[in-house]
C-alpha positions in Angstrom: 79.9 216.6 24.3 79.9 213.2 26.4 76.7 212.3 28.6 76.8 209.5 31.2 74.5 207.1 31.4 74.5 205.2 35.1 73.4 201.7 34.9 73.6 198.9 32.6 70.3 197.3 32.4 67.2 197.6 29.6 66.8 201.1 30.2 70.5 202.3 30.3 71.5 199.9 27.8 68.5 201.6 25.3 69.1 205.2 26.7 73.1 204.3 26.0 72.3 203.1 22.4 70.0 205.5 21.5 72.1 208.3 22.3 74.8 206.9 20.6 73.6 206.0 17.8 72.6 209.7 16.8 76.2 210.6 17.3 76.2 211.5 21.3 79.6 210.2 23.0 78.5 208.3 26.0 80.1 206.9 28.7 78.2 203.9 30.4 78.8 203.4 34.2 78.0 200.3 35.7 79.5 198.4 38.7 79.7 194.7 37.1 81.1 193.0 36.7 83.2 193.7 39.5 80.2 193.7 41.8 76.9 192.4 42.0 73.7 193.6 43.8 72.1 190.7 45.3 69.6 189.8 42.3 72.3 189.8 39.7 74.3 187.3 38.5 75.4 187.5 35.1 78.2 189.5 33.7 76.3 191.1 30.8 74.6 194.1 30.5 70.4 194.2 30.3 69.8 190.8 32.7 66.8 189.7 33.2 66.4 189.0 36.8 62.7 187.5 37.0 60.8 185.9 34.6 62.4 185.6 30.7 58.9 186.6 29.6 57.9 190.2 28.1 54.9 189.2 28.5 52.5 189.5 25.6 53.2 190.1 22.1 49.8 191.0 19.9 49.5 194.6 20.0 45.5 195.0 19.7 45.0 192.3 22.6 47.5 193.3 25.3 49.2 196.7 26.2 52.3 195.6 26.7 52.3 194.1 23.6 51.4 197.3 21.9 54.3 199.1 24.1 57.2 196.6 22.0 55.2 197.9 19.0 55.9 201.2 19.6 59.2 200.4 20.7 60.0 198.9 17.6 58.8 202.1 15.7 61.6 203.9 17.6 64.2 201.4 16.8 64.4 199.6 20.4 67.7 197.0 21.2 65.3 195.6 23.5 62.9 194.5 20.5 65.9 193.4 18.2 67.5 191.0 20.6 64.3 189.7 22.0 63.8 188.6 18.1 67.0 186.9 18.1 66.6 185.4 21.5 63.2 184.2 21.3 61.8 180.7 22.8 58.2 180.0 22.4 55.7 180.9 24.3 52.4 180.8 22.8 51.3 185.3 22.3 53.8 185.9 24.6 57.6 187.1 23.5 60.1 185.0 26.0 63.8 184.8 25.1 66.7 182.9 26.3 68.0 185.1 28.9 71.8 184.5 28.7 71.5 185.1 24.7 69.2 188.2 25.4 71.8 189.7 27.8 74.9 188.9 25.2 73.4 190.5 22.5 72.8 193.9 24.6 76.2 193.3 25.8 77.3 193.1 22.3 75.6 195.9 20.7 76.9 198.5 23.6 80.5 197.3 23.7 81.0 197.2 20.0 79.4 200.4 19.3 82.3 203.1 18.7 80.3 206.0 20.7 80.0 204.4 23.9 82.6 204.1 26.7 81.8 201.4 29.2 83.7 202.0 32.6 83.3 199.5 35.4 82.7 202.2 38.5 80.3 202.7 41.2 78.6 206.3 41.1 77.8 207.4 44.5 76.3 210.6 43.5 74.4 212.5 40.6 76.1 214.3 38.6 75.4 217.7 37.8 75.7 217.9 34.5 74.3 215.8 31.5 73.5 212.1 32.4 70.9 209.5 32.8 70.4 207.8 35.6 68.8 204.3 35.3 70.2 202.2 38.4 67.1 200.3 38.6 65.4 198.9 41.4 68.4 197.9 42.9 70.5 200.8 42.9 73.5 201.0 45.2 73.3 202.4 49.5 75.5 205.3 48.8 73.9 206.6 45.4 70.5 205.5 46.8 71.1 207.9 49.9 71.9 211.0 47.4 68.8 210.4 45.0 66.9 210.7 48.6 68.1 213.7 49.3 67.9 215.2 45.4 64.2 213.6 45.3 63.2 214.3 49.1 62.5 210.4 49.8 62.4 206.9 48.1 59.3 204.7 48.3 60.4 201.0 48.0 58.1 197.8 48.0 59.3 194.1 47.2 59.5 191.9 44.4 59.9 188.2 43.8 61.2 185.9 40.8 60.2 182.3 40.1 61.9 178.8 40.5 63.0 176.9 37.5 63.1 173.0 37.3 64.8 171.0 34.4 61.9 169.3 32.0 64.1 166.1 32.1 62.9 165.6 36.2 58.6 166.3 34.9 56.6 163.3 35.3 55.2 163.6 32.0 52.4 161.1 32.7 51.2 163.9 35.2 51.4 167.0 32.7 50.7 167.7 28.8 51.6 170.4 26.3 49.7 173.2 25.0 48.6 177.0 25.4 45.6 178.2 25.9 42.4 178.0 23.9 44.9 176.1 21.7 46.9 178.8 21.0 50.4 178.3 20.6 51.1 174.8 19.5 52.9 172.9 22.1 54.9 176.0 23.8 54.1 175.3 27.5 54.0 172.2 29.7 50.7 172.1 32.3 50.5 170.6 34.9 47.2 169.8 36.1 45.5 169.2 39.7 42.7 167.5 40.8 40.2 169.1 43.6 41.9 167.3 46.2 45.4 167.8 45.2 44.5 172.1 44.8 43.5 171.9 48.2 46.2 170.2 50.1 48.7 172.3 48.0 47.0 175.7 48.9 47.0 174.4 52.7 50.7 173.8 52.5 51.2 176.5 50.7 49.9 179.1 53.1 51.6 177.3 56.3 55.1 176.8 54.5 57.9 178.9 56.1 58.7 181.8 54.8 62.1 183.9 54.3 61.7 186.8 56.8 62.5 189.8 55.5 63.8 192.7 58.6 61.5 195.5 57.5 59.2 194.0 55.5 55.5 195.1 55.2 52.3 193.7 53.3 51.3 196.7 51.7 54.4 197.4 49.8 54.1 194.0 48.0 53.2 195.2 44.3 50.7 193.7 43.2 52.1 192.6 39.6 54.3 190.3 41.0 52.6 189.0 44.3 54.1 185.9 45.7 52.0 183.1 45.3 51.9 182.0 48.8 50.5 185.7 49.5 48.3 185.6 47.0 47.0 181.9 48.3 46.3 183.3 51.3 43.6 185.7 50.6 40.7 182.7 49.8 41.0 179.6 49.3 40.4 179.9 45.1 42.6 183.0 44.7 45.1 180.8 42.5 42.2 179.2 40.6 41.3 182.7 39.3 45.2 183.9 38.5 48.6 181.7 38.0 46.8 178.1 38.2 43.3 179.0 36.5 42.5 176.3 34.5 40.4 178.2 31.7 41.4 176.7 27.9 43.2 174.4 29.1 42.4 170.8 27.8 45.0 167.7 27.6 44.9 165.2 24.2 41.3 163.6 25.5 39.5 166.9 26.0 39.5 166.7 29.7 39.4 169.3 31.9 40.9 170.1 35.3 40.6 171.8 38.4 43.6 173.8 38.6 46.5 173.8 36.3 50.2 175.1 36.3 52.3 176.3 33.2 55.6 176.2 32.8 57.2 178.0 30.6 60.8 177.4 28.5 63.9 179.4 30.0 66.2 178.5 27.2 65.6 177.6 22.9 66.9 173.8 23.9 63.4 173.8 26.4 65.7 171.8 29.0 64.8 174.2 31.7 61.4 175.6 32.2 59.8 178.5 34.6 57.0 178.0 37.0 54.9 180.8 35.8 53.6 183.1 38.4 54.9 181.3 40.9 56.8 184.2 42.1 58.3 183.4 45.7 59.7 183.9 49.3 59.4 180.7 50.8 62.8 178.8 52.1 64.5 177.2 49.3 63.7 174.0 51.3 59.8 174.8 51.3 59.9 175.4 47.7 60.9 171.8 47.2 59.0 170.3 49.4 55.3 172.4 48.5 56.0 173.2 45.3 56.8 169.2 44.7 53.5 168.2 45.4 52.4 169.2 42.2 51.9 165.7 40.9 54.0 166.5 37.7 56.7 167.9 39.9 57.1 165.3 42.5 60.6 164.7 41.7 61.2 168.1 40.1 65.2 169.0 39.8 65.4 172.8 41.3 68.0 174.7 38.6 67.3 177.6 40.5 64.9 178.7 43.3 62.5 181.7 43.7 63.7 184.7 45.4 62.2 187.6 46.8 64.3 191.4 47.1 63.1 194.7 47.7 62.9 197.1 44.6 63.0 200.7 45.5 61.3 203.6 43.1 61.7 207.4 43.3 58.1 209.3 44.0 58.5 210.8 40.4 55.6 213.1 40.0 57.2 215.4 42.8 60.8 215.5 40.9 60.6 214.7 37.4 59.5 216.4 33.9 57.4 214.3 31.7 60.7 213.9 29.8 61.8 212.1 32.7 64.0 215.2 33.1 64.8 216.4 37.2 62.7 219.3 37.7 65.9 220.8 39.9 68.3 219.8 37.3 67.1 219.8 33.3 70.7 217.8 32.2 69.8 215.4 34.8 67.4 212.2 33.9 66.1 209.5 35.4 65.0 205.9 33.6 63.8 202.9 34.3 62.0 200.8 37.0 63.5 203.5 39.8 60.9 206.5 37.9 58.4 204.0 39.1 57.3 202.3 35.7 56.9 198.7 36.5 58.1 196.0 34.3 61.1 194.7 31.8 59.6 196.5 28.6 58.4 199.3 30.4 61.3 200.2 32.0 63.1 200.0 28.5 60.7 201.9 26.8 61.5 204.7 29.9 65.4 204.7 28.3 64.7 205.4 25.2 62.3 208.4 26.1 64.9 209.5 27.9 67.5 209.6 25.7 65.1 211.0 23.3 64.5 214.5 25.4 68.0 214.7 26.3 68.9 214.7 22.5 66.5 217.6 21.4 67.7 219.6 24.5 71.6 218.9 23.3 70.7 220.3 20.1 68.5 223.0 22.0 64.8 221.7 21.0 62.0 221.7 23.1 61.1 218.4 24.4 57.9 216.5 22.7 56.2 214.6 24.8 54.1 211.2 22.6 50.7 211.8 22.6 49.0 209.8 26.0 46.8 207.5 23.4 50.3 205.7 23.6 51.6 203.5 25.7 54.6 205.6 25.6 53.1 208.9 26.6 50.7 207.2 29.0 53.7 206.4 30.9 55.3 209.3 30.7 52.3 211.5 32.2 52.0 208.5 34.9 55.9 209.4 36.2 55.0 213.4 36.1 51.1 213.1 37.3 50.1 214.7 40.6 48.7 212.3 42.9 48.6 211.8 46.8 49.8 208.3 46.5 52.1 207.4 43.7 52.2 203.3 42.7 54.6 201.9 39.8 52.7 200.9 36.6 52.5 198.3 34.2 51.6 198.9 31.0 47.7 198.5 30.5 45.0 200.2 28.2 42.9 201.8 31.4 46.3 204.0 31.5 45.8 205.4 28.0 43.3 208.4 26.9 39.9 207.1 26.4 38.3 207.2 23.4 35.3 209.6 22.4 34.2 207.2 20.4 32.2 204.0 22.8 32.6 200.3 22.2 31.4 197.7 24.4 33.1 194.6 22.9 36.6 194.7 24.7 38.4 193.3 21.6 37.2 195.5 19.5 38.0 198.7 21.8 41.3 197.5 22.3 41.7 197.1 18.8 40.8 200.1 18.2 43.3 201.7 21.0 46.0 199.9 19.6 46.0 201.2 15.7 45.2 204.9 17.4 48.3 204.8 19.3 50.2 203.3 16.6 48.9 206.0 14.5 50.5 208.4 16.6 53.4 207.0 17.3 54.4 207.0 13.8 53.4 210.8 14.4 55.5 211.4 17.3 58.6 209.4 15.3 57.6 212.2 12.2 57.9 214.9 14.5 61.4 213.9 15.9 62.5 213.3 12.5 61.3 217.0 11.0 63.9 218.2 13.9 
């Protein structure tokens, strides 16, 4: 039997895989390289089209970094070419995005049970398939999942700028993480009182792209632009992307604001502006932006963008196997099922493929316990609720425990082995089947 999978990013590329690899002939439908939506630009399957971060990677300090441990339990591509990709980042797992993309690229095109065909799907299949189109998914196929799922919500998201380390003034900037964490994985770029201030005025005033149909409120809130963020108080970026907590140069001095960059690439030529998520003019980005005193001849390799990402309101149309409640054969994965995030939205593939498997071989679906990040997300897609928002990973999402600590470490410590506890279960129980 052959299953279709529609879409070739993270969460088609592990639904694809995952599928494949327990003998399921799959066919893999994806419009590049012919075409490109406006956010893509590369060739190769699974691009990243934001940050190259996966954000953290200690599982008993940040939910997302537990989600790439359980990932990694169920034998994710994401995982393994993130580990051969890798740059440093501190706790947080970035990878060179070109690499990262080749090696999902690789691992699809070379594997004998998948069939990639270069093809625009305007409309769901009826039968067996997974669709995973992302945030970005075509008009015409777009229109059809609005009339299968009886509307599309849709809110906007925006990517960072990248400068080349060669143009820092490196008299203006030092390495380290935070708390001293990391060795020498990020360059910051501190600001004095006055220089904050002048750049938040600027900031706020700088012309911005205008987008036709745009509205505040569907600006999610995980990747706010910073000029939006800048303008609700005067300290907002104090307290997120330029707070200058743990952060110390050589002498022990402290600052008033401070920027990180981050490395896009293993030779650290190019680094990110982290959180500095955009949609000013590509002009106003080099003109505010370069005021930073480390940046003030900064060399642009690629400006921010901003596009609108569009989700289905899953709880009205899908299972908690991500299966359509109209349609059983038919899934949906990925950031479209309204799980917010690169790892996320992989993790959402390879649940998917999961269910569809059992129900091939006629099993009942088994749904991972909600003390994992996993299952958390899953009852998040398939939860009643009057007003459905895409989620992050994060451990208010998971089942509280019976048991009460107040240290935070130590309560998310102990969340973390629970749910790696039961993942290991929920892996057993697919296994006994």
């Amino acid at each position: 039997m052959k299953v279709k999978v529609i879409g070739g990013g993270l969460a088609g590329a592990e639904a694809a895989i995952c599928l494949a690899e327990r003998g399921v002939k799959v066919e893999l439908y994806d419009i590049k390289p012919r075409t490109f939506t406006p956010a893509h630009s590369d060739e190769n399957f699974g691009e990243l089209v934001c940050s190259n971060s996966l954000k953290g990677n200690d599982p008993y300090t940040n939910a997302c970094g537990l989600l790439k441990e359980e990932m990694r339990r169920l034998d994710s591509v994401t995982m393994k070419a993130a580990e051969e990709t890798k740059v440093p980042a501190g706790g947080a797992l970035a990878v060179e995005r070109h690499a990262f993309s080749a090696y999902i690229t690789g691992a699809i095109k070379n594997h004998p049970n998948i069939t990639v065909i270069c093809e625009e799907i305007k409309k769901v299949p009826d039968d067996w398939c997974i669709v995973a189109t992302g945030p970005l998914t075509t008009d015409s196929l777009s229109e059809n999942i609005q009339s299968i799922c009886g509307g599309q919500l849709h809110f906007y998201d925006a990517s960072a700028p990248i400068v080349s380390k060669d143009s820092l003034n490196f008299d203006k900037c030092f390495y380290g993480d935070r708390y001293g964490k990391g060795g020498d994985d990020y360059i910051n770029c501190p600001l004095s009182k006055e220089e904050y201030e002048s750049f938040v005025d600027a900031l706020i005033c700088a012309d911005k792209v205008i987008l036709h149909d745009f509205e505040k409120r569907e600006i999610f809130e995980g990747c706010m632009p910073v000029e939006v963020l800048a303008s609700r108080g005067r300290d907002s970026l104090r307290f997120a992307m330029l707070k200058p907590v743990g952060l110390t140069d050589a002498d022990g001095k402290k600052y008033y604001a401070v920027l990180q960059l981050r490395k896009e690439n293993v030779e650290g030529s190019a680094y990110n502006l982290v959180g500095f998520q955009t949609n000013l003019k590509f002009g106003e980005q080099k003109r505010v932006f370069s005021m930073i005193p480390a940046l003030a001849n900064a060399e642009f390799l690629r400006y921010g963008v901003m596009h609108r990402n569009t989700y289905i309101n899953s709880p009205d149309c899908l299972n908690a196997d991500f299966s359509l409640k109209s349609n059983p054969k038919v899934f949906f994965a990925g950031q479209i099922t309204g799980v917010e995030g690169y790892v996320e939205s992989a993790a959402s593939g390879i649940l998917a493929a999961l269910h569809m498997y059992r129900k091939l071989k006629g099993l009942q679906p088994i749904i991972p316990d909600n003390t994992t990040v996993c299952g958390a997300l899953s009852a998040h897609i398939s939860a009643a609720t009057d007003n459905f928002q895409p989620m992050n990973a994060n451990f208010g999402i998971l089942r509280s425990s019976d048991i009460k600590i107040r240290d935070k470490k130590q309560r998310y410590a102990y969340l973390a082995e629970r749910a790696l506890q039961n993942i290991e279960k929920f892996k057993q129980e697919l296994q006994n089947d």
